[in-house]
C-alpha positions in Angstrom: 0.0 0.0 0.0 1.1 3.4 -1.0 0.4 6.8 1.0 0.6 9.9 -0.6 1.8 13.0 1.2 1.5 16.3 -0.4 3.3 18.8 1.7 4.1 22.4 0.5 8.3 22.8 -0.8 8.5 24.5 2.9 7.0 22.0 5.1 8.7 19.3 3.7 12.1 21.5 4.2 11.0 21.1 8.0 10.3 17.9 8.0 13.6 16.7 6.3 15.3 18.8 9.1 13.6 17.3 12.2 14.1 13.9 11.2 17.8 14.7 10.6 18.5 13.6 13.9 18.2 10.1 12.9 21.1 9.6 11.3 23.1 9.7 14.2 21.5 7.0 15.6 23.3 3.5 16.7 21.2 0.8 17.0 22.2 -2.7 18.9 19.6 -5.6 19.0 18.1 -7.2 15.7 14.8 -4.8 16.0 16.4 -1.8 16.7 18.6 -2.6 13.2 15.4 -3.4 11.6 13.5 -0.3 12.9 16.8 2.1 12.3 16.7 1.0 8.3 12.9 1.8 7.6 13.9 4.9 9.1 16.9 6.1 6.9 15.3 4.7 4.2 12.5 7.4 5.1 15.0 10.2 6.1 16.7 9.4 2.8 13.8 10.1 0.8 12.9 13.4 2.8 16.3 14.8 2.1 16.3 14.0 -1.5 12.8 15.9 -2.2 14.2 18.8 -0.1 17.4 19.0 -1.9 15.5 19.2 -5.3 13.2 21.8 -3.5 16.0 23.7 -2.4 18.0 23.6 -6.1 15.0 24.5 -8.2 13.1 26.9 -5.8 11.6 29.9 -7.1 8.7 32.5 -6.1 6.1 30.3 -9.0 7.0 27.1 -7.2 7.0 28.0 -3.8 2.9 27.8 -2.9 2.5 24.7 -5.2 2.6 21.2 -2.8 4.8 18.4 -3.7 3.8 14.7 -3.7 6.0 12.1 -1.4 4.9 8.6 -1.9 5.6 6.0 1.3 5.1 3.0 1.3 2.7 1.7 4.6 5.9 1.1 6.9 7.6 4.1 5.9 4.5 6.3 6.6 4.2 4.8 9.8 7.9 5.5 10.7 7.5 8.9 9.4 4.6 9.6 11.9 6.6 7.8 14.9 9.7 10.0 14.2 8.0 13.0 13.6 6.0 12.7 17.1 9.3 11.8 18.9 10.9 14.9 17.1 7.9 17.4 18.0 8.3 17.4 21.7 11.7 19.1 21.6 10.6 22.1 19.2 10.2 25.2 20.6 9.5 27.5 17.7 5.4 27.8 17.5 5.6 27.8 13.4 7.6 24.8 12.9 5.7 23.0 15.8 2.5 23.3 13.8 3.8 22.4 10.5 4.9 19.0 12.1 1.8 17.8 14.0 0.1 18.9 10.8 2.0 16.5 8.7 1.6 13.8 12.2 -2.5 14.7 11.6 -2.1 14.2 8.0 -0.5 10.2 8.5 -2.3 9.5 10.9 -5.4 10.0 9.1 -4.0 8.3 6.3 -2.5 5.4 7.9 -6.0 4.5 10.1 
């Protein structure tokens, strides 16, 4: 099963950036190694739309949403990592765009 996201070029710039923090992650027991892949996999994918976001970015472009299709496990490690991320933001702005992305999978994924 696929989930579609669509996310404007500037929310998905702040959601590549929170779940940054993954990649400097060291896992130890099978699961953990299992759990730590979906989730680069996932960051992996972020980064890539925001890095085309960021090269081709202009004033047409920046109000039109992008599409980021997940498959079912990487939607639902999206919306884990995103809610583990959210408690530590302290900007109001950036706080909303996450839980709105975290509303957005989890209406998706139920």
């Amino acid at each position: 099963m696929k989930i579609d996201l669509r996310l404007t070029p500037e929310t998905a710039i702040i959601i590549a950036a929170t779940i940054e923090a993954v990649y400097n992650t060291k896992a130890f027991t099978r699961r953990n190694k299992s759990t730590l892949s979906i989730a680069l996999d996932v960051a992996a994918k972020l980064d890539g739309k925001a890095v085309l976001i960021k090269g081709k970015s202009n004033q047409f472009d920046a109000k039109k949403k992008i599409k980021v299709s997940l498959k079912f496990h990487e939607a639902d490690m999206l919306e884990l990592l995103l809610i583990q991320q959210v408690k530590d933001v302290q900007e109001p702005y950036i706080r909303l765009q996450i839980q709105k992305t975290i509303d957005d999978l989890n209406q998706k994924l139920a």
